[in-house]
Structures are given as structure tokens and as C-alpha cells.
PDB file with one MODEL, atoms N, CA, C and O in Angstrom:
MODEL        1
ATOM      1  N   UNK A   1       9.508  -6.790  13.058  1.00  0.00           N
ATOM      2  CA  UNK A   1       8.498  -6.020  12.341  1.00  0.00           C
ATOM      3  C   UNK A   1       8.993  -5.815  10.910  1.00  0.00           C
ATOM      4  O   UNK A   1      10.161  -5.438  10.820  1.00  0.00           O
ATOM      5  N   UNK A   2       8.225  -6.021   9.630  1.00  0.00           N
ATOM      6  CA  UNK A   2       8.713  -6.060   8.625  1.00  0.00           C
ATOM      7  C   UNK A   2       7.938  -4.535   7.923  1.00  0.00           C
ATOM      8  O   UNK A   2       7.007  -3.851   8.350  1.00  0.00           O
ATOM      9  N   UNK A   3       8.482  -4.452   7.142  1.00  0.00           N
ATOM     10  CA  UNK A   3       7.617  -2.899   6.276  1.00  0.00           C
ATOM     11  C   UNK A   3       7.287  -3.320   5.131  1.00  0.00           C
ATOM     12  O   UNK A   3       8.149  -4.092   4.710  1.00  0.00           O
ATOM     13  N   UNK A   4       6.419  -3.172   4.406  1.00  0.00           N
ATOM     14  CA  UNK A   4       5.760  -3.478   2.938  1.00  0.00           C
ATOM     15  C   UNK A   4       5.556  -2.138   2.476  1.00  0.00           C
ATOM     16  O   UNK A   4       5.239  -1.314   3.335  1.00  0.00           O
ATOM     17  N   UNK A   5       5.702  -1.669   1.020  1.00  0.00           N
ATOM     18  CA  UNK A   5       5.261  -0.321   0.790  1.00  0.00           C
ATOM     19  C   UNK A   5       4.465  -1.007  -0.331  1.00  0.00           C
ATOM     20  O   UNK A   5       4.738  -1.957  -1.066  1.00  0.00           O
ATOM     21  N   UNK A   6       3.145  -0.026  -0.192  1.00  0.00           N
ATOM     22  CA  UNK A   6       1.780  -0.667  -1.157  1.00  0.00           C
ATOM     23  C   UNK A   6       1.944   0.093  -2.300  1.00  0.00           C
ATOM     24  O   UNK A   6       2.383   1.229  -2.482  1.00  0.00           O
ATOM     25  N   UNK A   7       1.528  -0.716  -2.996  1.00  0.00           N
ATOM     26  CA  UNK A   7       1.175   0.125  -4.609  1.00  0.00           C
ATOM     27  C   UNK A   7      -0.112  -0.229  -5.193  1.00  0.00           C
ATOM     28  O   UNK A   7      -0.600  -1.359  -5.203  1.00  0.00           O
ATOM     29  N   UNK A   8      -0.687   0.972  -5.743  1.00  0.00           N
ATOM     30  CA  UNK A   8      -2.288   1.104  -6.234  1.00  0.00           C
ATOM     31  C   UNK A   8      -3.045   1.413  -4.798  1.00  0.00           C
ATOM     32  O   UNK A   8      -4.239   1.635  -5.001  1.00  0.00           O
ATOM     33  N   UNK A   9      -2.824   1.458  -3.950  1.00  0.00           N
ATOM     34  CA  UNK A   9      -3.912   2.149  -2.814  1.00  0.00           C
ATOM     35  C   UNK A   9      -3.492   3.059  -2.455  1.00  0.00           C
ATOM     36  O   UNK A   9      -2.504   3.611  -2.937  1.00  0.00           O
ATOM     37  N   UNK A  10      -4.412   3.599  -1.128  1.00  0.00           N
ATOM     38  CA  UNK A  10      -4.134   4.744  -0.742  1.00  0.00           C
ATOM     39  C   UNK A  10      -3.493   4.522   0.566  1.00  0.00           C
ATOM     40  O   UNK A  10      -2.919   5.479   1.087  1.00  0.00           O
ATOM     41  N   UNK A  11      -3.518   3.337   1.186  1.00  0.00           N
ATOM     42  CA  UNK A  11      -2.460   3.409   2.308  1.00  0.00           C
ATOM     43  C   UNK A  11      -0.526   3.570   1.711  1.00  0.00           C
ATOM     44  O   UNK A  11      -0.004   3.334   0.621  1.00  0.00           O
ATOM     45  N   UNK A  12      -0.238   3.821   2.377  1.00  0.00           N
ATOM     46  CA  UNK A  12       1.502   4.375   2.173  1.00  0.00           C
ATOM     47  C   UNK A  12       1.924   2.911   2.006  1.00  0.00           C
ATOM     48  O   UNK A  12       2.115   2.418   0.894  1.00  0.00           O
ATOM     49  N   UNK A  13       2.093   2.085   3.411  1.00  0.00           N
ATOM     50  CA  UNK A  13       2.694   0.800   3.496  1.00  0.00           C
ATOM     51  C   UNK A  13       2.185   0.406   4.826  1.00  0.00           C
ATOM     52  O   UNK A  13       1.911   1.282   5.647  1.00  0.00           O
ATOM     53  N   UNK A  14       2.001  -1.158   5.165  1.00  0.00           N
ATOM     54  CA  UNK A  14       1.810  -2.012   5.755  1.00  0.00           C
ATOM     55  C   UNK A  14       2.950  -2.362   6.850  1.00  0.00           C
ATOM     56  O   UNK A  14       4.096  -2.273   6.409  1.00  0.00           O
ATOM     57  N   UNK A  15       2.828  -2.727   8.135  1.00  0.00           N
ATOM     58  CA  UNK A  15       3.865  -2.843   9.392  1.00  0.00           C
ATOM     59  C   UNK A  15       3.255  -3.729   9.549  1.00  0.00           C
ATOM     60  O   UNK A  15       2.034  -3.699   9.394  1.00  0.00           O
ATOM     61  N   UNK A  16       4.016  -4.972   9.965  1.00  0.00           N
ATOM     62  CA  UNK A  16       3.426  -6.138  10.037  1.00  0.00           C
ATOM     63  C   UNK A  16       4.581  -7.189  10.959  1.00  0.00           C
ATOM     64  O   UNK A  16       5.793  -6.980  10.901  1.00  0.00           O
ATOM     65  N   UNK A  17       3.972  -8.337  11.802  1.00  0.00           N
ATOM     66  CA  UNK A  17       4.904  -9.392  12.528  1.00  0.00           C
ATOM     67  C   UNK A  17       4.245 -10.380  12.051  1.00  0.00           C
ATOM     68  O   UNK A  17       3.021 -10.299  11.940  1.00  0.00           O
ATOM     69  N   UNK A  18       4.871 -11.394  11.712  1.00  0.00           N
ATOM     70  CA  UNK A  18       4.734 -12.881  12.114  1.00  0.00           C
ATOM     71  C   UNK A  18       5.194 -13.402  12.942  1.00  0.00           C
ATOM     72  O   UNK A  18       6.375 -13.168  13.197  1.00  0.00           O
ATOM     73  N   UNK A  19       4.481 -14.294  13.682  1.00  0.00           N
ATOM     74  CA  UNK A  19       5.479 -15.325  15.027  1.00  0.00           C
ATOM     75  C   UNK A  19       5.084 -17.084  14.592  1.00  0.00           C
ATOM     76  O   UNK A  19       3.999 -17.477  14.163  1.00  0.00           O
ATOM     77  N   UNK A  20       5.694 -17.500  14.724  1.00  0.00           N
ATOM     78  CA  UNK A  20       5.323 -19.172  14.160  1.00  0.00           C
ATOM     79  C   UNK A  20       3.804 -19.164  13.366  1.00  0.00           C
ATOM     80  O   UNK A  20       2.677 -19.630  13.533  1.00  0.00           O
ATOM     81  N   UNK A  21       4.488 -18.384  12.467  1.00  0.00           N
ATOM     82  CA  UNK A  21       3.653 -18.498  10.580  1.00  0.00           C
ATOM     83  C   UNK A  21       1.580 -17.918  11.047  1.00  0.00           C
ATOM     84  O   UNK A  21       0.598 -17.988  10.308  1.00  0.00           O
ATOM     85  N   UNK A  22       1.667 -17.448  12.404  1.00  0.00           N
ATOM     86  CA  UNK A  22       0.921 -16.745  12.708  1.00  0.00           C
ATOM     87  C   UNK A  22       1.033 -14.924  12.490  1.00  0.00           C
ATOM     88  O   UNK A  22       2.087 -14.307  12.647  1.00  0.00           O
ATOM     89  N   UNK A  23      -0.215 -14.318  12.124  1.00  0.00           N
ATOM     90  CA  UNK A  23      -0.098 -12.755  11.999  1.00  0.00           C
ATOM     91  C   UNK A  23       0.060 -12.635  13.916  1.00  0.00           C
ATOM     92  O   UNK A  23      -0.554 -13.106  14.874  1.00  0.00           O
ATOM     93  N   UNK A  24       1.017 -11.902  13.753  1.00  0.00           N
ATOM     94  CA  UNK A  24       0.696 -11.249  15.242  1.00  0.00           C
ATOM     95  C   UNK A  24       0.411  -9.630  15.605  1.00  0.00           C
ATOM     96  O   UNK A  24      -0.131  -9.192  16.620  1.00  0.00           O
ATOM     97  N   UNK A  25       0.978  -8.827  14.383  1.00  0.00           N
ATOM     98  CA  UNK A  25       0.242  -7.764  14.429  1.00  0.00           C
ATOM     99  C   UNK A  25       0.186  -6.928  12.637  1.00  0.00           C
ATOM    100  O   UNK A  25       0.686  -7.270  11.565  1.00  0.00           O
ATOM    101  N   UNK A  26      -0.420  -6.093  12.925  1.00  0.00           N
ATOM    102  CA  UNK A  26      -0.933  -5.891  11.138  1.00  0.00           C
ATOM    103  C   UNK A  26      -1.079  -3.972  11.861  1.00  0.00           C
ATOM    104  O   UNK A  26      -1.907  -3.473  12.622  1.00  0.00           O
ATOM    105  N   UNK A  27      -0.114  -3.508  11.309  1.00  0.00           N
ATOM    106  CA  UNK A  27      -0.947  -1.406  10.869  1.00  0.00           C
ATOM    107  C   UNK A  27      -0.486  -0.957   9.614  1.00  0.00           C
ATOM    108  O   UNK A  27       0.636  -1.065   9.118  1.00  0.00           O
ATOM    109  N   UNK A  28      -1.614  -0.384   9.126  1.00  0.00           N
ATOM    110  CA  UNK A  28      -1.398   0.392   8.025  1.00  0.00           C
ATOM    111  C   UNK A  28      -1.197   1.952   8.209  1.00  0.00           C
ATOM    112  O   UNK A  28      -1.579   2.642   9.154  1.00  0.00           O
ATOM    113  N   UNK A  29      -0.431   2.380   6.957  1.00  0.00           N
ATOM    114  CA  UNK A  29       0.133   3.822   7.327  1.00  0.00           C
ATOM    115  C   UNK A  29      -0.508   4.287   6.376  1.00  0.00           C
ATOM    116  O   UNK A  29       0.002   4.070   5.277  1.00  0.00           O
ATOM    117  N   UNK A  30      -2.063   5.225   6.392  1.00  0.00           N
ATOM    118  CA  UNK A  30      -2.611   5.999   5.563  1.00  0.00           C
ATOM    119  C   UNK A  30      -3.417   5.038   5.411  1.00  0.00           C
ATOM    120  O   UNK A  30      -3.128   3.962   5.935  1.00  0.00           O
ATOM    121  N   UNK A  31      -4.779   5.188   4.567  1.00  0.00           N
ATOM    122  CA  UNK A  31      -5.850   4.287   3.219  1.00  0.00           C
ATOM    123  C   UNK A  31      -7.122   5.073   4.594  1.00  0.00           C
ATOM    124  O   UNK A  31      -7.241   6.154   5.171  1.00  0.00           O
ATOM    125  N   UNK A  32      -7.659   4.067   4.578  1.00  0.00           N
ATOM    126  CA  UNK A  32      -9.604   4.208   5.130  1.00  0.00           C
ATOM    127  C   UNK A  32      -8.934   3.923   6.027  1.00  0.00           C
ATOM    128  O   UNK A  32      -8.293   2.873   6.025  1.00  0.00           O
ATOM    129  N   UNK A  33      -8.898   4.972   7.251  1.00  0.00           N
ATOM    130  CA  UNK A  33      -8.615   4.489   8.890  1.00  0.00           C
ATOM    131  C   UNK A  33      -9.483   3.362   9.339  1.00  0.00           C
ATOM    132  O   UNK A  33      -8.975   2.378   9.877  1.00  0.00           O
ATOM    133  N   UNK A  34     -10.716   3.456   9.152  1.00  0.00           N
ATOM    134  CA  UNK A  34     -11.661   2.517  10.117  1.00  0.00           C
ATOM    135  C   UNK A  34     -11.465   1.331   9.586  1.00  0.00           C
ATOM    136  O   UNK A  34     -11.154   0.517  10.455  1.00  0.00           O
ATOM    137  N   UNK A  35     -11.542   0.646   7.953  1.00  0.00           N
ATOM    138  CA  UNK A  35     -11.552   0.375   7.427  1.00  0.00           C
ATOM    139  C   UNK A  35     -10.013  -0.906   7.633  1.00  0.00           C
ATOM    140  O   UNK A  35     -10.003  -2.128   7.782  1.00  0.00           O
ATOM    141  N   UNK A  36      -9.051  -0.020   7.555  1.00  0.00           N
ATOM    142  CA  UNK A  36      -7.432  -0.780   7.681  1.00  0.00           C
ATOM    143  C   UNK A  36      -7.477  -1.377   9.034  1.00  0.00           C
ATOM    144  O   UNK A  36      -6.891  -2.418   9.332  1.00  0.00           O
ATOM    145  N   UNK A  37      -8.384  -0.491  10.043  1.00  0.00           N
ATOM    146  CA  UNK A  37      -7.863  -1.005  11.501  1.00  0.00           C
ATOM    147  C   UNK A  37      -8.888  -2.460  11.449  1.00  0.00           C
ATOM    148  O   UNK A  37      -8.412  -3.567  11.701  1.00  0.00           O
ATOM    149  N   UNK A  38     -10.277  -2.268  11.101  1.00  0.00           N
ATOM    150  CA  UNK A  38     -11.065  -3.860  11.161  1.00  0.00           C
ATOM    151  C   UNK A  38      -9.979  -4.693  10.624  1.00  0.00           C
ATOM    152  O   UNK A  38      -9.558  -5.611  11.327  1.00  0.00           O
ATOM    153  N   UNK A  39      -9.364  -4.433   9.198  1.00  0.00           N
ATOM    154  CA  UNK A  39      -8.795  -5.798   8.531  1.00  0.00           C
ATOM    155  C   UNK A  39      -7.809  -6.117   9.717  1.00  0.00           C
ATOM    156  O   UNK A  39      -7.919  -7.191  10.310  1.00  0.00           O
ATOM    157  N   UNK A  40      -6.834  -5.185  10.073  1.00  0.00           N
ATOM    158  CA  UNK A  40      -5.818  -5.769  11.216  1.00  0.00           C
ATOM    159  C   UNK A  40      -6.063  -6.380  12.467  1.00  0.00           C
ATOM    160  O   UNK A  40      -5.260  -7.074  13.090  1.00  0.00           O
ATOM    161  N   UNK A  41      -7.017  -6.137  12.742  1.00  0.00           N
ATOM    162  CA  UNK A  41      -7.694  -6.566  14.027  1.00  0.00           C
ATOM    163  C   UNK A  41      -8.703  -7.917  13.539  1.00  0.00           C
ATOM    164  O   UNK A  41      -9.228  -8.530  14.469  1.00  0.00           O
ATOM    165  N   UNK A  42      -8.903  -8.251  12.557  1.00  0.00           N
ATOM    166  CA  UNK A  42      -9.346  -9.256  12.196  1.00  0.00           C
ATOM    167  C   UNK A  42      -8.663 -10.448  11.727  1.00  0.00           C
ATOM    168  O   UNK A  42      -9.089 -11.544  12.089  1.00  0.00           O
ATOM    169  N   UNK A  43      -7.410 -10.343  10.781  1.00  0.00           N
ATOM    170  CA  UNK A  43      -6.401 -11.165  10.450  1.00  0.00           C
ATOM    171  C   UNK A  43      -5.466 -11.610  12.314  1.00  0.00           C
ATOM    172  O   UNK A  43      -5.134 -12.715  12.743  1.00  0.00           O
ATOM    173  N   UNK A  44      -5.337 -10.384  12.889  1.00  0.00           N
ATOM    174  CA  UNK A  44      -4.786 -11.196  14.087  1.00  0.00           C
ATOM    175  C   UNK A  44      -4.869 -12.110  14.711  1.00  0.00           C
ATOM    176  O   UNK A  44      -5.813 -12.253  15.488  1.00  0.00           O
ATOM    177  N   UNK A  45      -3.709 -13.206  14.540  1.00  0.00           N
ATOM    178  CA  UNK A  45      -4.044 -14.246  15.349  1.00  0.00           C
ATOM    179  C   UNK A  45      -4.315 -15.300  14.259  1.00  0.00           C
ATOM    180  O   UNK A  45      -4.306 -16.437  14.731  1.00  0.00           O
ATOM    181  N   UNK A  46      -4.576 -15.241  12.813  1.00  0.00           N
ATOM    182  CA  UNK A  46      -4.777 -15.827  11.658  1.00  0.00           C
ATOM    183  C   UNK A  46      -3.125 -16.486  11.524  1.00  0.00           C
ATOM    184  O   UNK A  46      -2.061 -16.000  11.908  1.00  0.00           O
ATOM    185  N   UNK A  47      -3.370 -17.580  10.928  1.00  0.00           N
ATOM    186  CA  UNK A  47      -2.184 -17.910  10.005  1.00  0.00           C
ATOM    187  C   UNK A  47      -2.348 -17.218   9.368  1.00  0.00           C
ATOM    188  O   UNK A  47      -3.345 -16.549   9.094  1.00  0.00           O
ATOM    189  N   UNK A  48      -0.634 -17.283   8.730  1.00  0.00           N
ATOM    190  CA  UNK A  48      -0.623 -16.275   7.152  1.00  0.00           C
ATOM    191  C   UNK A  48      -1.340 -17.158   5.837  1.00  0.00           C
ATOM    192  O   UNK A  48      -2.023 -16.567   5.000  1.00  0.00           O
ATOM    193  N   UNK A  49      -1.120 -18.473   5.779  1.00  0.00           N
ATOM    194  CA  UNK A  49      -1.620 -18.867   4.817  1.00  0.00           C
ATOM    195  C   UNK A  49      -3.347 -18.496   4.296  1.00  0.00           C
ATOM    196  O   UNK A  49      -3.888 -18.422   3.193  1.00  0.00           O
ATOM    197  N   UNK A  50      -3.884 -18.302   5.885  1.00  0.00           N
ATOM    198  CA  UNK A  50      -5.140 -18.485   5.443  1.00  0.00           C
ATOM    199  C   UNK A  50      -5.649 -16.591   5.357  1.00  0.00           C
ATOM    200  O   UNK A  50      -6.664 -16.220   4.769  1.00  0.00           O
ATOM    201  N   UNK A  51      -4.977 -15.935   5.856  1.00  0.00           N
ATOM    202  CA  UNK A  51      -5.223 -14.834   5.558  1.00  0.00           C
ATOM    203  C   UNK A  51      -4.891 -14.484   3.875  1.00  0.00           C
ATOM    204  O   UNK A  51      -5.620 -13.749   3.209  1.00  0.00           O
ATOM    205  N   UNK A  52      -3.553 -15.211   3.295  1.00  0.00           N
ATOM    206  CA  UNK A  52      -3.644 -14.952   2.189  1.00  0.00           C
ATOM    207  C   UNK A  52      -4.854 -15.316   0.944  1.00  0.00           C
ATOM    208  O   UNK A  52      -5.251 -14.690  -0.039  1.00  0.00           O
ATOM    209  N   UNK A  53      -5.229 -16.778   1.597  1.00  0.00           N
ATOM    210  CA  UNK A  53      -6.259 -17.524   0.789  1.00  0.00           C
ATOM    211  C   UNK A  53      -7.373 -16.333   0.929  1.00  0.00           C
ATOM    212  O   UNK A  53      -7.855 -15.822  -0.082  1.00  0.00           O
ATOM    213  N   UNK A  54      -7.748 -15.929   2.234  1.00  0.00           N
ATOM    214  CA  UNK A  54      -9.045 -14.751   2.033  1.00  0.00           C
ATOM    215  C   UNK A  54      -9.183 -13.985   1.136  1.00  0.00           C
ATOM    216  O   UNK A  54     -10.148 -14.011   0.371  1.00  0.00           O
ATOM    217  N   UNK A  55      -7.630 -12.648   1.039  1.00  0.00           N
ATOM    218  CA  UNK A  55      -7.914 -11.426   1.194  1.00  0.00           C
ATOM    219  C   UNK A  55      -6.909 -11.755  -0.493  1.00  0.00           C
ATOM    220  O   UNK A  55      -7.111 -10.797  -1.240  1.00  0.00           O
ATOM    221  N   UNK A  56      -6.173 -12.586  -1.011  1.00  0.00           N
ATOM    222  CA  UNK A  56      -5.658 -12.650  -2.184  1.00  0.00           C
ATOM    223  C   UNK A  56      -6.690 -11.806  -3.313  1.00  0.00           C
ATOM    224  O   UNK A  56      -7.876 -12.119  -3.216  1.00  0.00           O
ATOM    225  N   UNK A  57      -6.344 -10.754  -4.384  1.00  0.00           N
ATOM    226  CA  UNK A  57      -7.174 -10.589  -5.146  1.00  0.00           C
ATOM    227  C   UNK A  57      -8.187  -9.920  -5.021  1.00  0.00           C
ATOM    228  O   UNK A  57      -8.793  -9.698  -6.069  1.00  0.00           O
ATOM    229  N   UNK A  58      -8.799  -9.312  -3.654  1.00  0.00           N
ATOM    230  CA  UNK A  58      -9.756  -8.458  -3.789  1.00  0.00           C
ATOM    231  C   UNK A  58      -9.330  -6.999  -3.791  1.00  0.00           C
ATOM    232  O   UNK A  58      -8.481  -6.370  -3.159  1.00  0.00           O
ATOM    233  N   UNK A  59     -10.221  -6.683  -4.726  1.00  0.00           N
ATOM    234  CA  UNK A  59     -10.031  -5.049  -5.852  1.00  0.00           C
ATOM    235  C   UNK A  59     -10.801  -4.241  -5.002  1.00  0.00           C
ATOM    236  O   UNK A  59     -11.798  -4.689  -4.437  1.00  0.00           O
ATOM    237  N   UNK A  60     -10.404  -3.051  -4.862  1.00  0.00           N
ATOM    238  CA  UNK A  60     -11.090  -1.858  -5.070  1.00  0.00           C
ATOM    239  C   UNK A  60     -11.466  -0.805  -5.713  1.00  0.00           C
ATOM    240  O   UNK A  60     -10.970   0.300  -5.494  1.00  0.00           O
ATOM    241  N   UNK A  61     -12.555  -1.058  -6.740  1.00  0.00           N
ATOM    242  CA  UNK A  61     -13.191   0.571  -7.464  1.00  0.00           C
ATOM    243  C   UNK A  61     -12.267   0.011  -8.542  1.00  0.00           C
ATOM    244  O   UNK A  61     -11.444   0.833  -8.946  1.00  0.00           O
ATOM    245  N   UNK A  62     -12.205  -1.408  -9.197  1.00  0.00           N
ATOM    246  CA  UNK A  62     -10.912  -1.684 -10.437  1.00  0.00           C
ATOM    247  C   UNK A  62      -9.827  -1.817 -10.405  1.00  0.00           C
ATOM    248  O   UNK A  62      -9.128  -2.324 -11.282  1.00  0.00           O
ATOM    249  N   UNK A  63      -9.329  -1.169  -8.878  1.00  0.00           N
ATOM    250  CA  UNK A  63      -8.171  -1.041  -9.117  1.00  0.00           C
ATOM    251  C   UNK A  63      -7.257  -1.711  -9.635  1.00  0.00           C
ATOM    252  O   UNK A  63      -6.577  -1.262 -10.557  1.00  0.00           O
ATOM    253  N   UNK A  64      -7.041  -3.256  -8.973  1.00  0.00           N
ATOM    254  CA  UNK A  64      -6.982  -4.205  -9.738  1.00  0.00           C
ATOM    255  C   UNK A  64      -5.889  -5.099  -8.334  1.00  0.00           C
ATOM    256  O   UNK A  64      -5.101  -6.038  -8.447  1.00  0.00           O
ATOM    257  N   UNK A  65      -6.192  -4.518  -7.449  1.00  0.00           N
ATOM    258  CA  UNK A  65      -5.803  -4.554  -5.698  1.00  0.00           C
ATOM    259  C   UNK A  65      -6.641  -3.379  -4.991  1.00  0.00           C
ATOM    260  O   UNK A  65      -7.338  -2.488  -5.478  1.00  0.00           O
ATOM    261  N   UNK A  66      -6.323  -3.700  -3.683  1.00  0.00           N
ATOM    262  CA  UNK A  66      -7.383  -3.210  -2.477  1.00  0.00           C
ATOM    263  C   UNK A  66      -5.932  -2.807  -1.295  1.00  0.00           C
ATOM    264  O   UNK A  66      -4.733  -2.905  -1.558  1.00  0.00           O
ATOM    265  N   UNK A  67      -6.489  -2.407  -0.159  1.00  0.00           N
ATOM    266  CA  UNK A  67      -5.209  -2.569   0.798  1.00  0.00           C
ATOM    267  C   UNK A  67      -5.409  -4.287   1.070  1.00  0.00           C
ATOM    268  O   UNK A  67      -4.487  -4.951   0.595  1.00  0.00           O
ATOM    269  N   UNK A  68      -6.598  -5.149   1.839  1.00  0.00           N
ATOM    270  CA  UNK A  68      -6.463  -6.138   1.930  1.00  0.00           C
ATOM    271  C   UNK A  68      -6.031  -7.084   1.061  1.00  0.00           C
ATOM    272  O   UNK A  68      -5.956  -8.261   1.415  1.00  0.00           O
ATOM    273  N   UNK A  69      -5.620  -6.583  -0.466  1.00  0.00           N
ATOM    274  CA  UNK A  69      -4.931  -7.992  -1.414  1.00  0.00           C
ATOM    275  C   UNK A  69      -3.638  -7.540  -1.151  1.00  0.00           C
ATOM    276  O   UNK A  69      -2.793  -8.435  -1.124  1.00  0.00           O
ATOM    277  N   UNK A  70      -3.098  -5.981  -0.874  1.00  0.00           N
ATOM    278  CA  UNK A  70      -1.656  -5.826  -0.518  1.00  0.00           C
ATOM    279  C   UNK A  70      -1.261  -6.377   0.736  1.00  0.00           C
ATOM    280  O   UNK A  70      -0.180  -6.965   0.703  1.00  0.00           O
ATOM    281  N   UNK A  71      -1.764  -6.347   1.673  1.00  0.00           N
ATOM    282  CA  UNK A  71      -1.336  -7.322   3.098  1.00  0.00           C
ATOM    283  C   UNK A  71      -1.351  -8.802   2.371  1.00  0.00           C
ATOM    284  O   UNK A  71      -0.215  -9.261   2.256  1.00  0.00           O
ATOM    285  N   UNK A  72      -2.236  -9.510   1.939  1.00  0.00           N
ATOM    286  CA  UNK A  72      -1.851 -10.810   1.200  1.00  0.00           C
ATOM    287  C   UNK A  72      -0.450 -10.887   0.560  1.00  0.00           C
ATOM    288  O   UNK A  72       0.364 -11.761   0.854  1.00  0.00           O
ATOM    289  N   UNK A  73      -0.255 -10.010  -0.242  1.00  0.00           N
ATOM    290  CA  UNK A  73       0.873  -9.713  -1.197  1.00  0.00           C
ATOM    291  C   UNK A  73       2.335  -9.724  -0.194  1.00  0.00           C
ATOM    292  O   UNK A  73       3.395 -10.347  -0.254  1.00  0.00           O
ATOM    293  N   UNK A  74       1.782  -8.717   0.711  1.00  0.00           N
ATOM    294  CA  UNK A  74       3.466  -8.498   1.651  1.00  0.00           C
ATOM    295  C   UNK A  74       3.339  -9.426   2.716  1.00  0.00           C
ATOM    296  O   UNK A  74       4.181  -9.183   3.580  1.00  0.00           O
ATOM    297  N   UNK A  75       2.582 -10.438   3.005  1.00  0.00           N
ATOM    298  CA  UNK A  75       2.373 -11.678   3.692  1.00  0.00           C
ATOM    299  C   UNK A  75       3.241 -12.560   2.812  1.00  0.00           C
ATOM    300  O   UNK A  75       4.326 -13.023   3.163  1.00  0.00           O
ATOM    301  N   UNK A  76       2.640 -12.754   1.598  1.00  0.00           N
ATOM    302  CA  UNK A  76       3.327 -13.521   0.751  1.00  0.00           C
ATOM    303  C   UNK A  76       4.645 -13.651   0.214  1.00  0.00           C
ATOM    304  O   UNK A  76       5.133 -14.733  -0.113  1.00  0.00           O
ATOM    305  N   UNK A  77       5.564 -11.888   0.071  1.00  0.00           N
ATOM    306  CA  UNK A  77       6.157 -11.916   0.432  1.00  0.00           C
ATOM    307  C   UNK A  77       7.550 -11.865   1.372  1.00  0.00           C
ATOM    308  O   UNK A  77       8.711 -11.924   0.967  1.00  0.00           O
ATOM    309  N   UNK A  78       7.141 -11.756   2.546  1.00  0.00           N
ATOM    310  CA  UNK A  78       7.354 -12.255   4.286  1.00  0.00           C
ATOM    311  C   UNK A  78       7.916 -13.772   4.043  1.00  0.00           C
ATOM    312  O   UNK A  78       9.126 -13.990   4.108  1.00  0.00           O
ATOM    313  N   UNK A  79       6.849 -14.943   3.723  1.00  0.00           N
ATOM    314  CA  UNK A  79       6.931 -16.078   3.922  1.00  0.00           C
ATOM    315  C   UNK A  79       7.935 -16.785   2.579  1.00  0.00           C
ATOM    316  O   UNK A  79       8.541 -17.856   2.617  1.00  0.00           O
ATOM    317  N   UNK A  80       7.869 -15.814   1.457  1.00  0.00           N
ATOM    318  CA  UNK A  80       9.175 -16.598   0.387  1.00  0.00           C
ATOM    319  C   UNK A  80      10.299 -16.475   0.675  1.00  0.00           C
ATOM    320  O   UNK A  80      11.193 -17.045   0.050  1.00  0.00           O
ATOM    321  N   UNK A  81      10.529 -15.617   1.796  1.00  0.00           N
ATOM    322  CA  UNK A  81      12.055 -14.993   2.390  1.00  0.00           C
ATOM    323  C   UNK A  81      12.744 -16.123   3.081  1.00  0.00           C
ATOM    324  O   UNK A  81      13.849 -15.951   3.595  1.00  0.00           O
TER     325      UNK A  81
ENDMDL
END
């Protein structure tokens, strides 16, 4: 299980597994409950690549990231390690 701590949202940080370059599980600590649990329950079971290609870059309210471009981000870097 790896830990990501987010910056610019309102979730805290991201808990996350990979198993052969597959997501195998995704929780967020804090942001939009309903909201964090669809994205995790939706990326499951995704490669990482293609979860990054999705969720890369989408903003919230300007921010200029979302929680879903920070799971891209701590996906991304997971896999440069």
C-alpha cells in the first residue's frame, strides 16, 4: 500500500495498491466522500496507464487539479519508482 499526500484539494492523501501495473485498490482520506469513493471503485481493476490517460489534468473550480488528476499524479508517481 503506498500513501500519496495531495496538494490543492480537499482530500488529505490517497492509499493506493498496484498489482501487475493494475489499480487494485484506491481510498481517499477526506475531499467529497461520495464523490472519491465512485472514482475508486471505478479505476479498480484499471491499468495504471490508462487511468492516468483519463483522469490526467482534470481541474476543479480552477484549481488547476481535482482529487482525480492527484490519483493520476501519485499513480504516476508509483510507476517512476
Amino acid at each position: 500500500m503506498a500513501v500519496y499526500k495531495t496538494k490543492g484539494v480537499c482530500s488529505r492523501s490517497i492509499e493506493f495498491e498496484i498489482e501487475n501495473d493494475t489499480v487494485k485498490s484506491v481510498k481517499f482520506n477526506g475531499g467529497c466522500n461520495g464523490n472519491t469513493q465512485g472514482i475508486a471503485s471505478l479505476v479498480k481493476g484499471m491499468k495504471v496507464d490508462e487511468v492516468i490517460a483519463r483522469l490526467k489534468g482534470t481541474d476543479c473550480n480552477g484549481r488547476g487539479t481535482s482529487c482525480p488528476d492527484q490519483l493520476a499524479r501519485a499513480l504516476e508517481e508509483a510507476k517512476a519508482q
